[in-house]
C-alpha positions in Angstrom: 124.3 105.1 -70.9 121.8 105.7 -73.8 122.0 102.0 -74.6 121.8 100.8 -71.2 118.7 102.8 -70.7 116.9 101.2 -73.7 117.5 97.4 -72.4 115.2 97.9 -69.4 112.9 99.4 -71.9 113.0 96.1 -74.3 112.7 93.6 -70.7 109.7 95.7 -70.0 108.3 95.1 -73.6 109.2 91.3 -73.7 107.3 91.1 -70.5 104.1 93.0 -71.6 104.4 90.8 -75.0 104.8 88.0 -72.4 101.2 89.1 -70.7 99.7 89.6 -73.4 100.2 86.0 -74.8 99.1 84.2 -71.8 96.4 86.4 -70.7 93.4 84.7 -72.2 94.4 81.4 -70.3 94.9 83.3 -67.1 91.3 85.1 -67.3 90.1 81.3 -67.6 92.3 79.8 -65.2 91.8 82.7 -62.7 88.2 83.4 -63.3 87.0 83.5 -59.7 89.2 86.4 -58.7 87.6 90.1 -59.2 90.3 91.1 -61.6 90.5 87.6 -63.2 94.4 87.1 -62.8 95.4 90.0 -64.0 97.9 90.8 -61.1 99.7 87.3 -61.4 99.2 87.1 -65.3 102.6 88.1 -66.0 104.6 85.8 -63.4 102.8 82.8 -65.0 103.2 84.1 -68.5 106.8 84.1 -67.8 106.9 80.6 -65.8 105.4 79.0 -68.8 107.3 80.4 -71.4 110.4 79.9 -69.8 109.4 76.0 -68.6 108.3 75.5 -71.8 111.3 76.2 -73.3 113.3 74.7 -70.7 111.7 71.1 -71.5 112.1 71.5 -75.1 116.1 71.9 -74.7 115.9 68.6 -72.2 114.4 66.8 -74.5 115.8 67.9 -77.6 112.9 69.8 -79.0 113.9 73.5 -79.1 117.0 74.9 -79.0 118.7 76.8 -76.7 118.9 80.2 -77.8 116.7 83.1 -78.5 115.1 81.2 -81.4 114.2 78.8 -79.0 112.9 80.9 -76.5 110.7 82.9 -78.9 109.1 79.8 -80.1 107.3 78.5 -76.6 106.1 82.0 -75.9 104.6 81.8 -79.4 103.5 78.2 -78.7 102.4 80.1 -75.3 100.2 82.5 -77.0 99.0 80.3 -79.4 97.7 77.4 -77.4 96.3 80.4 -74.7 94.2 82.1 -77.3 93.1 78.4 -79.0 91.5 77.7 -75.7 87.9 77.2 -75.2 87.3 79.6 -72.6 84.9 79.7 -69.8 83.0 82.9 -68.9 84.4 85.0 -66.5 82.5 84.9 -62.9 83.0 88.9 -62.2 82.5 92.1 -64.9 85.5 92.7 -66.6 84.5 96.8 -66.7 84.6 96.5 -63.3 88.5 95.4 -62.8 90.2 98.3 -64.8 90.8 100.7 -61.9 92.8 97.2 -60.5 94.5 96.4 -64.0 95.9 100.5 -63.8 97.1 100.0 -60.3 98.9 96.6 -61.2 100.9 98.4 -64.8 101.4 101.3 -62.2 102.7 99.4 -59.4 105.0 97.4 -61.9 106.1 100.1 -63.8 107.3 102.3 -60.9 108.8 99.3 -59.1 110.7 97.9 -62.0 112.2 101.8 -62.8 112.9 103.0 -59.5 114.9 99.6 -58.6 116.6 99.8 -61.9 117.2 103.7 -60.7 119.0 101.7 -57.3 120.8 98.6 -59.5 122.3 101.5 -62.0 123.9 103.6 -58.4 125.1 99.9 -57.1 125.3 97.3 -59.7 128.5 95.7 -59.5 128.3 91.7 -59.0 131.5 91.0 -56.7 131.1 90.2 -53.3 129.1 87.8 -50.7 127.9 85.2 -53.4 127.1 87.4 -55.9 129.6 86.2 -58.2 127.8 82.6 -57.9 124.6 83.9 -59.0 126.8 85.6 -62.5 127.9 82.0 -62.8 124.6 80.8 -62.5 123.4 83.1 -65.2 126.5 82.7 -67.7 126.9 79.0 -67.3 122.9 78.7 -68.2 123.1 81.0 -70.8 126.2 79.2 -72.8 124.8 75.8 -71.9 124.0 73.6 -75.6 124.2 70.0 -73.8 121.4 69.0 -71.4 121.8 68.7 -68.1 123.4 72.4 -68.2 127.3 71.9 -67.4 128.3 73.2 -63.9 131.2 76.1 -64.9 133.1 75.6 -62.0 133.0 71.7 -62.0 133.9 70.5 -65.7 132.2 67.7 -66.8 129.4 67.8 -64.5 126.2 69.1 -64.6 124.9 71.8 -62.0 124.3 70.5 -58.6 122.2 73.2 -57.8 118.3 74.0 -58.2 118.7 76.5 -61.6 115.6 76.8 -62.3 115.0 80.6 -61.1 117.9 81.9 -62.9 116.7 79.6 -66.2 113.3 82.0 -65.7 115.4 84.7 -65.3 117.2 84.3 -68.2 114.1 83.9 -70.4 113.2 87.5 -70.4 116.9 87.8 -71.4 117.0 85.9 -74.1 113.6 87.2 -75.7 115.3 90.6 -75.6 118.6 90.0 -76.2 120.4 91.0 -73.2 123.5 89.2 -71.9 123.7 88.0 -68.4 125.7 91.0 -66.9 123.1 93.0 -67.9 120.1 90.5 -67.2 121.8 90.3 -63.8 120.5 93.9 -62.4 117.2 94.2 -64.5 116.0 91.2 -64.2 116.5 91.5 -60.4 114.6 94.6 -60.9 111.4 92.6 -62.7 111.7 90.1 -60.0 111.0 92.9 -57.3 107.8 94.4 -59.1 106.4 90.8 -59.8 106.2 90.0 -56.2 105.3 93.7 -55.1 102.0 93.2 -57.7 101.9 89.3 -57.0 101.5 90.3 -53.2 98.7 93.0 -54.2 96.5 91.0 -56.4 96.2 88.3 -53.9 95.3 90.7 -51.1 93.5 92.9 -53.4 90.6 90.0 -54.6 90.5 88.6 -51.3 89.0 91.7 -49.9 87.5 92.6 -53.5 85.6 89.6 -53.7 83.5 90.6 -50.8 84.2 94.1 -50.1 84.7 97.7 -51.7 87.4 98.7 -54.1 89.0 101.3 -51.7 89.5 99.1 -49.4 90.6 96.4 -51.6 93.3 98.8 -53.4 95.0 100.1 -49.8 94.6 96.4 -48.6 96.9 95.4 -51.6 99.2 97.8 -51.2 99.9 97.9 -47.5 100.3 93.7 -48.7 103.1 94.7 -51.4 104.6 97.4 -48.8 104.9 95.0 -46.0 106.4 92.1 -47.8 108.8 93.5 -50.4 109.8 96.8 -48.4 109.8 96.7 -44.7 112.3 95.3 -42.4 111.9 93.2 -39.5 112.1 94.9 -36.2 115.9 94.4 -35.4 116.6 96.6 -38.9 114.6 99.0 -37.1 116.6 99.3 -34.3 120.0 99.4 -36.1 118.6 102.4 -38.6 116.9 104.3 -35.5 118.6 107.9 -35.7 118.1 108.6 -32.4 120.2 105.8 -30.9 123.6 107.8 -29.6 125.3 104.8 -30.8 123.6 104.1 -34.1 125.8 102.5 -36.9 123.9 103.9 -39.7 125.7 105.0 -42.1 128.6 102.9 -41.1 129.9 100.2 -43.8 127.2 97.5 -43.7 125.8 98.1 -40.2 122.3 96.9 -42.0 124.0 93.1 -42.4 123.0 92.5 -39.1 119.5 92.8 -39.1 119.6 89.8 -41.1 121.0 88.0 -38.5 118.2 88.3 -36.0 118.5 84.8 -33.9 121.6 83.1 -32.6 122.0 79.8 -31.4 124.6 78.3 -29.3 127.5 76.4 -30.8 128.8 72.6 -29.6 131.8 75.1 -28.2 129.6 77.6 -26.6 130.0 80.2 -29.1 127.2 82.4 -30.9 126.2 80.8 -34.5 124.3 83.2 -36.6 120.8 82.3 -37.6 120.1 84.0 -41.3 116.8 85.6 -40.5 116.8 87.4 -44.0 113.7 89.3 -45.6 113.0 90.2 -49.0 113.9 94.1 -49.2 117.6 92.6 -47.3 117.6 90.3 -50.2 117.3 93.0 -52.8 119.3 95.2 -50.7 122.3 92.8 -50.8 121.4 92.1 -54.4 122.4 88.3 -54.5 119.5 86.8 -56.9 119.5 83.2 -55.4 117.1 81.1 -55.2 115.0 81.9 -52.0 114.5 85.4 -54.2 114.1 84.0 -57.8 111.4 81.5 -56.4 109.5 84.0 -54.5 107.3 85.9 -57.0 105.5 82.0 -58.3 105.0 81.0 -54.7 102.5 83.6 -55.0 101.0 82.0 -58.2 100.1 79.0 -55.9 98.2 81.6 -53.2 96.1 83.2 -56.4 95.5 79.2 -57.6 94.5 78.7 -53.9 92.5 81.9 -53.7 90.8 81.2 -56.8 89.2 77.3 -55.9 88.4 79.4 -52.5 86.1 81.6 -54.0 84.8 78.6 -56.6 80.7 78.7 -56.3 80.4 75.0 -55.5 84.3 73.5 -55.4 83.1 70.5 -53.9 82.5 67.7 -56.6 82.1 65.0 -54.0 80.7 61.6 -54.4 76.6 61.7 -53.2 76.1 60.9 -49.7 74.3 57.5 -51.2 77.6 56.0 -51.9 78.8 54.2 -48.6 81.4 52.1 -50.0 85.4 53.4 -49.6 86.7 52.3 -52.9 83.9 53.0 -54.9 83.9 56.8 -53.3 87.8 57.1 -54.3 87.0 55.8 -57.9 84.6 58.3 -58.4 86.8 61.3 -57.1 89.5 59.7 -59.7 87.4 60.1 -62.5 86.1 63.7 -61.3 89.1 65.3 -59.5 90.7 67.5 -62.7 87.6 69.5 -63.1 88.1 70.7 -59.5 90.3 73.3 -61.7 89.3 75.8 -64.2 89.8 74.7 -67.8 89.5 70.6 -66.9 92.9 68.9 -67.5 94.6 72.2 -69.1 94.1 73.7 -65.7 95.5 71.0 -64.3 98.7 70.8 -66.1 99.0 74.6 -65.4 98.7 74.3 -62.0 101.2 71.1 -61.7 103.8 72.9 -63.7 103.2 76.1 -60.9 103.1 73.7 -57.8 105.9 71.9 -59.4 108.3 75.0 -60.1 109.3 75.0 -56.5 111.2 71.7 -56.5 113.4 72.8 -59.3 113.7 76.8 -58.0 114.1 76.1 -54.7 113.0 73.1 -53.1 112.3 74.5 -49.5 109.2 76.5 -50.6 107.3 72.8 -51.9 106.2 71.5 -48.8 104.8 74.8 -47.8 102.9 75.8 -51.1 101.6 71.6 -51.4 100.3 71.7 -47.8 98.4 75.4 -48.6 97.0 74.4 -51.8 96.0 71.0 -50.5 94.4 72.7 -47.3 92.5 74.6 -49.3 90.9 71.9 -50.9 90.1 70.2 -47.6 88.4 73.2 -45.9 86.3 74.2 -49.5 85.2 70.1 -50.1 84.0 70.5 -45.8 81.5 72.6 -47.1 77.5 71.6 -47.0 74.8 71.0 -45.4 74.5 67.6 -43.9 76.7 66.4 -40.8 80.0 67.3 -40.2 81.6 63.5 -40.1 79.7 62.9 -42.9 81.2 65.6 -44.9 84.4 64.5 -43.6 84.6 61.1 -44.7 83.2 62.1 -48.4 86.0 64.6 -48.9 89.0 62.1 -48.0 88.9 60.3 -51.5 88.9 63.4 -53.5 91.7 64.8 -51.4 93.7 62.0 -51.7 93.5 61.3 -54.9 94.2 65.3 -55.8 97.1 65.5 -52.9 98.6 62.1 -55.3 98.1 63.2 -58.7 98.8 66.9 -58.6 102.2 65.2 -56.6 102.8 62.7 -59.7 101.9 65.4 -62.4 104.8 68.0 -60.4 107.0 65.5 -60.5 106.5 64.2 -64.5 107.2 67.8 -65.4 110.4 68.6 -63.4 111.8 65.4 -64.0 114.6 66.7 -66.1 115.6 68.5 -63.3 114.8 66.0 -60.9 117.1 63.3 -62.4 120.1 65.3 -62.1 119.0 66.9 -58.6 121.8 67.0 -56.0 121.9 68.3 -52.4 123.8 68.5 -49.1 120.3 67.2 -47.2 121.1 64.1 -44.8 117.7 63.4 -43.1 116.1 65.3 -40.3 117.4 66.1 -36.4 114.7 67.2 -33.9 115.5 70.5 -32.3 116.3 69.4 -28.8 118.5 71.9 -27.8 118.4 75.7 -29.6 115.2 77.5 -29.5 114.3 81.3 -30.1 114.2 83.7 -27.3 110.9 85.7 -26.7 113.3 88.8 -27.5 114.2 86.7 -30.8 111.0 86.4 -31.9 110.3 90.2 -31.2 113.1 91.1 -33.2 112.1 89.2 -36.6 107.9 89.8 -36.3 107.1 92.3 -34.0 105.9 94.4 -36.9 103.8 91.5 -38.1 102.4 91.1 -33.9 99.9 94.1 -34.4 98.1 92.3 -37.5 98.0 88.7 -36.1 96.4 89.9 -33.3 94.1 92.1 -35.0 93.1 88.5 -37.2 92.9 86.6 -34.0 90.3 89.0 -32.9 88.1 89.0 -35.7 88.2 85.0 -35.9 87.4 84.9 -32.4 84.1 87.8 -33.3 83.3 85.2 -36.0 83.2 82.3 -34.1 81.0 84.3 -31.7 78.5 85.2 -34.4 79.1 82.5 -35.8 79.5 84.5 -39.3 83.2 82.3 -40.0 81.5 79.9 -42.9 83.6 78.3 -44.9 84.2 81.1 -47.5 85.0 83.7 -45.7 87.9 86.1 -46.5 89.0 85.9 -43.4 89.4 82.3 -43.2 91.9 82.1 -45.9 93.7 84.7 -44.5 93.7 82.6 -40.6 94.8 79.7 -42.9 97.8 81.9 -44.7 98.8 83.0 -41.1 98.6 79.4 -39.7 101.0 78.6 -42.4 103.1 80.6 -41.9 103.4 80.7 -38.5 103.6 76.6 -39.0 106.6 77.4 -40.5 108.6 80.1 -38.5 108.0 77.7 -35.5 108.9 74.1 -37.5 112.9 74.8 -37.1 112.1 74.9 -33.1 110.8 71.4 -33.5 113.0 69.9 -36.1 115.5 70.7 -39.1 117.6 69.3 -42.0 120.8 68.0 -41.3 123.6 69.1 -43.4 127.2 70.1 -43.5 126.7 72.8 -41.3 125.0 70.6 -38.3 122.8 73.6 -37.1 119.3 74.2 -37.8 120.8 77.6 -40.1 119.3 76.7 -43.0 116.3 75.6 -42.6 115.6 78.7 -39.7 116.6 80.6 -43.1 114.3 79.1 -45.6 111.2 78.7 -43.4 111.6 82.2 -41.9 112.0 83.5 -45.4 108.7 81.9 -46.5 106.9 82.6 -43.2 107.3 86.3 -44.2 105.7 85.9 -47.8 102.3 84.4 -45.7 102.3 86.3 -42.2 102.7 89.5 -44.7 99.8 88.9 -46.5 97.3 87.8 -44.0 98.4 90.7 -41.7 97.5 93.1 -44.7 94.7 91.1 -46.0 93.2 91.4 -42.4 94.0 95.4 -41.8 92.2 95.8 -45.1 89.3 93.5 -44.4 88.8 95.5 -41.0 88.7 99.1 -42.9 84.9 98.2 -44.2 83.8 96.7 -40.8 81.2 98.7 -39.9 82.9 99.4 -36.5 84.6 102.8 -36.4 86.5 101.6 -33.4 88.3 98.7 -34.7 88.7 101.1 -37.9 91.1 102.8 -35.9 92.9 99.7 -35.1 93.7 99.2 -38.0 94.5 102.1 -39.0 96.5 102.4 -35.9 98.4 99.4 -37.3 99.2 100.4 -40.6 100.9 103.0 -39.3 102.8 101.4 -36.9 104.4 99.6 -40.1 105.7 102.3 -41.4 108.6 102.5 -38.9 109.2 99.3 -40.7 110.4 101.6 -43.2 113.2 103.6 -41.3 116.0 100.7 -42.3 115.0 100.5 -46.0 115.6 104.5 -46.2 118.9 104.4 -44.4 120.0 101.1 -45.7 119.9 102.2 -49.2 121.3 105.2 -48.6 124.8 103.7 -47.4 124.5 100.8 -49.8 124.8 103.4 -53.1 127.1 105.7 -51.2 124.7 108.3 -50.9 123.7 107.7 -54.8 126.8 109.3 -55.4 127.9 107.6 -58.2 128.9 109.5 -62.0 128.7 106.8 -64.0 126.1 105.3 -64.1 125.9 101.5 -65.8 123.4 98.2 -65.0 126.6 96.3 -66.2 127.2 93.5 -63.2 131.0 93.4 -64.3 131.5 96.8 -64.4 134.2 96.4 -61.3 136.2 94.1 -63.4 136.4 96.2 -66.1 137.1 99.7 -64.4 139.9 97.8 -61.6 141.4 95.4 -64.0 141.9 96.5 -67.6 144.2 93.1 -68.8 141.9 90.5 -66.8 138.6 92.3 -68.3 140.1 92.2 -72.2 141.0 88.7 -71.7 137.8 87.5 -70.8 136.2 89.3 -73.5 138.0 87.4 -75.8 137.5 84.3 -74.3 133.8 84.9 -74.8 134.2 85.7 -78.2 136.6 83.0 -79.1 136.3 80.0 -77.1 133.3 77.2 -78.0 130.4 77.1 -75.4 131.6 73.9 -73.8 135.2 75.0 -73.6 137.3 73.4 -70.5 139.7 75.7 -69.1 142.1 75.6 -66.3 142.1 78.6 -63.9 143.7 78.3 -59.9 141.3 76.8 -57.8 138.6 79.5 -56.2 137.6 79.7 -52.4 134.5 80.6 -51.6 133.0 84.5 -51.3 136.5 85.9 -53.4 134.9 87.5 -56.2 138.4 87.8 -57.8 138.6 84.1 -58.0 137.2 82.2 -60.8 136.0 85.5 -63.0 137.4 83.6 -66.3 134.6 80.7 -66.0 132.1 83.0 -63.5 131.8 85.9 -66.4 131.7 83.7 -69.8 130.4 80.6 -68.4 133.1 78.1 -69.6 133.8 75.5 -67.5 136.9 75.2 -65.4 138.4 72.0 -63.2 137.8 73.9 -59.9 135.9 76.8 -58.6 134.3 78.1 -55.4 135.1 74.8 -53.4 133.1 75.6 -50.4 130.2 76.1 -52.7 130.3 72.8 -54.4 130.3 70.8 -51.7 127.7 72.4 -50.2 125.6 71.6 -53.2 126.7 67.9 -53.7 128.1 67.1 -50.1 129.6 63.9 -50.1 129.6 62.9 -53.6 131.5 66.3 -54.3 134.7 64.1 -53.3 134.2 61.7 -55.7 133.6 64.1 -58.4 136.6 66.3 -57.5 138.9 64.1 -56.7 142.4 65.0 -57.7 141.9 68.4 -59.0 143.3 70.4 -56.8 146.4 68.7 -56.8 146.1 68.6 -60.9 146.0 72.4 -61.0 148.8 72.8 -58.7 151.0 70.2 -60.8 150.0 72.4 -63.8 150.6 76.0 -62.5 154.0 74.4 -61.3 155.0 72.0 -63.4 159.0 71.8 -64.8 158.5 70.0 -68.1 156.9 71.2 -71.1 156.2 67.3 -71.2 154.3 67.1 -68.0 152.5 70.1 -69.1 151.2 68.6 -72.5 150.0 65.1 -70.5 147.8 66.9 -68.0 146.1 69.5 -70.4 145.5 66.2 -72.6 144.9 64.0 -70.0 141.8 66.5 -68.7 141.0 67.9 -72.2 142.0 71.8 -71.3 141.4 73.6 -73.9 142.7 76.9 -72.6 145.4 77.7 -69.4 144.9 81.1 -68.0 148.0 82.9 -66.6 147.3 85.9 -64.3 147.3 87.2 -61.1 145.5 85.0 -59.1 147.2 82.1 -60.8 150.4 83.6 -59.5 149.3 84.4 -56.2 147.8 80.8 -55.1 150.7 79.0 -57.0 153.6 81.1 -56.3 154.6 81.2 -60.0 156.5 83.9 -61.4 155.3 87.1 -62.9 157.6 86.2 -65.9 156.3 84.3 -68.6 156.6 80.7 -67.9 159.0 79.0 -70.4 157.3 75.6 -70.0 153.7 77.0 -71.2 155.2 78.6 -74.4 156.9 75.1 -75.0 154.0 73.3 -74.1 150.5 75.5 -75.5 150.3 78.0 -77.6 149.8 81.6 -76.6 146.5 83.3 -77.6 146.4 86.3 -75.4 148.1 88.7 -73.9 147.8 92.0 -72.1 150.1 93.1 -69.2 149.9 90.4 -66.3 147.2 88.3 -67.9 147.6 85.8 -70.8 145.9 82.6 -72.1 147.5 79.8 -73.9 145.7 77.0 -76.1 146.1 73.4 -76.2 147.8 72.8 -79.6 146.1 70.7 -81.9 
């Protein structure tokens, strides 16, 4: 317990050292916003250091390993402190009430989840167990494209690169996945809660008081990371006679907020998930690792906002095209702080998405890019003169910020697989008004309260161009762009229903309405009107019912916070259910080599008891969670995996000794586990099979489990 306590303590250290070596750069890179980047400082410190070392091990630079890992952040610091930086556009004296907020809104997030993760921290059900993989298979990975564990000989066929972030942290520190697992999901939360302040908090900063900046930024961190949508409401309201709370996991449903109709008529379950549902479950995938730098592309946005005079346009006394979009390509990096260092920090922040998680690039491109458009339309002379200036610049940024995301996440790029198979226009399923009610009506009260002040500023004509309040109509546009794009079209994939994409644009939809509903509540608390005041206020409050399902919910997911012993260890319910399994995958990690194959029975999808050899030491086996696979690699997954099922069940059944020695040869095996579920899928006996002692040598055993070796 001691020990376990200490970790958090040396994450929270790296991640401070982490701040602190990429803080001069963010100042610069930052240096419109009142507190100069200080509330996203140490999501990009960490995106750096850990893509920085992630490119070295592709191409052979760095190694894999904490060694490797200490050098970019030094290579970090060092190239952040050698920079020739620009002044800063606000006081720093006047941002340290902000910096105290941010270490106090971090530092009581990351403790109090790590107070939740240490009453509920076991790894073993809904796809839990993928995400260990995930962090394992990364962490043991010394060839490059990182092996997939449960597909030997294959790289992954998933987008890593949150869990490669995740891992970076780890490695710094020195704490193993099982461990990374909960305290890093910990970190994850207080990055976005402070990632969602400190945009909301300069917005209203930047023209505004500090009071209402600070309550602006936290009702923004309160709204996105820790209320539910409306249907968790109803299922945690204790006055309902028939309320499931407390009730198994009556709060999965809330997550399921939409249902469409199947081709047989049936109900198919939309996901409709939000991040506190997300950390609530406690599955770090992607849609949550990625979250936290979506939020470095709003402050990059935020910050060319607030840019004096963004708009380096060709003069009005150049009327040719091509001469115009020459000019813009010679003038377009200094559009970012820093020149052409800015602009490889801002490729490699747009960029992250396509190898985290691919759904949030089109969203973050168009923001960024619409930014651009709407701060290059400002001026003085005529509108359609304005207009056709600022095409060149904007396409030649929209191109080359494209090419330069694409240059750096081309490692990941090459090897990129997915289950995608074009686009299907929505013909058929559409949302219900009661739907709709159920997944935002909490965010309803703000939008409106945003549609009424653009439609006041359009009256008084006080909406210009740089308004606070047009960034924040422009964040809700987006994201209501994208709650309402799966009603118009989605990706096709295995499933045939518009599931995922409903899932991924719903889940970034909350990230934007969040914060513009926030961002206007606290932009309305200094209007000079004590009448809309009280709107607002009267808002706010009505969020807080948002809170009734977070409460509950984690009160039946810890059991009350019942539990004695307390651990952050992820495997902890291997170890305290299954005493032979547990030993024999400790010494598999301890004696098997990195890119060991091994043969385990073949894994079906959400069993957390399947697969634990390769899932919890990150060695590769033939087969694992097959439903998984072919989700990420769709049809060439047949190809790939041809013949191994029916390999593993020759092997776990095979009558020769000969027969035996040809396959484990034939598919380089190094090690043959013999346990349980082995038995189970296989129907082997319980008694030690004669034609594996003949055959491999025995290396382990311990009651029902054992491993043999191939022999030499």
């Amino acid at each position: 317990m001691t020990t376990e306590w200490f970790q958090p303590i040396q994450w929270y250290t790296v991640i401070q050292l982490i701040h602190g070596a990429v803080w001069p750069l963010a100042r610069s890179l930052f240096k419109h916003l009142p507190d100069q980047g200080y509330a996203l400082s140490k999501t990009l410190g960490l995106l750096l250091v850990g893509a920085l070392s992630w490119l070295g091990f592709a191409y052979g630079i760095l190694p894999h390993s904490p060694i490797g890992s200490w050098i970019a952040l030094g290579a970090v610091a060092i190239a952040s402190r050698g920079l020739k930086t620009e002044p800063a556009q606000t006081d720093m004296r006047r941002s340290w009430t902000a910096r105290i907020a941010v270490e106090g809104l971090f530092l009581a997030t990351f403790l109090g989840w790590i107070w939740v993760r240490m009453h509920d921290p076991d790894a073993n059900h809904t796809e839990q167990p993928m995400d260990l993989m995930m962090l394992h298979g990364l962490w043991n990975a010394n060839t490059f494209p990182p092996p997939d564990p449960w597909l030997a000989n294959h790289p992954v066929g998933y987008y890593y690169f949150g869990y490669w972030l995740m891992l970076t942290p780890a490695k710094l520190a020195g704490i193993p996945p099982a461990l990374a697992y909960n305290i890093g999901q910990a970190c994850w939360l207080a990055l976005l809660v402070t990632g969602c302040f400190g945009v909301v908090f300069n917005l209203i900063r930047a023209h505004g008081g500090l009071t209402s900046a600070l309550w602006g930024g936290i009702w923004a961190a309160f709204l996105v990371a820790f209320t539910s949508n409306v249907a968790g409401f109803l299922d945690a309201n204790p006055f309902r006679k028939d309320s499931p709370v407390d009730t198994g996991w009556w709060w999965w449903k809330a997550s399921r907020a939409i249902q469409d109709a199947g081709a047989a008529g049936q109900s198919v379950d939309m996901i409709t998930e939000f991040p506190f549902f997300s950390y609530l479950l406690g599955d770090n995938h992607p849609h949550v690792l990625a979250m936290p730098f979506s939020l470095l592309t709003v402050g990059l946005a935020l910050n060319l906002w607030f840019r004096p005079r963004p708009s380096l346009l060709p003069p009005q006394t150049v009327p040719n095209f091509w001469i115009r979009l020459r000019l813009a390509f010679q003038s377009w990096p200094k559009v970012f702080p820093l020149g052409w260092t800015g602009v490889w920090v801002s490729a490699t922040v747009l960029g992250a998405a396509l190898a985290a998680n691919t759904w949030d690039f089109p969203g973050q491109w168009g923001l960024l890019m619409g930014v651009a458009a709407l701060a290059w339309l400002r001026g003085d002379d005529p509108f359609p003169a304005r207009l056709r200036r600022m095409l060149p610049p904007l396409l030649i940024l929209a191109l080359s910020i494209t090419v330069l995301a694409v240059a750096i996440y081309l490692p990941y790029l090459l090897y990129a697989q997915s289950q995608a198979r074009g686009f299907r226009l929505n013909l058929a399923q559409h949302t219900s008004l009661i739907e709709w009610l159920k997944v935002y009506g909490f965010h309803l009260p703000g939008l409106a309260l945003l549609a009424a002040l653009g439609l006041a500023g359009i009256r008084k004509k006080t909406l210009n161009a740089s308004a606070p309040l047009l960034f924040l109509l422009l964040l809700a546009a987006l994201g209501a762009g994208l709650a309402l794009a799966p009603e118009v079209v989605f990706v096709r994939d295995q499933f045939e229903t518009r599931m995922n994409t409903v899932f991924k644009f719903h889940y970034q939809a909350w990230l934007y309405l969040g914060l513009a509903c926030a961002g206007g509540v606290g932009l309305v608390w200094q209007h000079p009107s004590r009448g809309l005041r009280a709107v607002s206020v009267a808002v706010a409050m009505a969020w807080m019912a948002g809170w009734a399902y977070p409460l509950r919910a984690l009160d039946t997911k810890t059991a009350h916070f019942s539990r004695t012993e307390l651990t952050l260890d992820a495997t902890d319910w291997v170890r305290s259910s299954d005493a032979d399994t547990w030993a024999a995958i400790q010494w598999l990690a301890r004696q098997a080599a990195p890119d060991a194959v091994i043969a385990e029975a073949a894994g079906e999808s959400y069993h957390a008891d399947h697969n634990r050899f390769s899932s919890l030491t990150g060695r590769a086996t033939l087969l694992g969670w097959q439903g998984h696979e072919v989700q990420w690699r769709d049809a060439r997954y047949g190809e790939m995996a041809r013949g191994r099922a029916d390999i593993l069940r020759a092997l776990y059944s095979a009558r020769t000794p000969i027969l035996v020695e040809r396959i484990v040869k034939d598919w380089r095996i190094d090690y043959v586990i013999d346990g349980p579920p082995e038995r189970l899928i296989y129907g082997t006996s319980a008694e030690r099979p004669s034609n594996f002692d003949k055959a491999l040598r025995l290396v382990f055993e311990k009651g029902h489990t054992r491993i043999y070796e191939r022999r030499p």
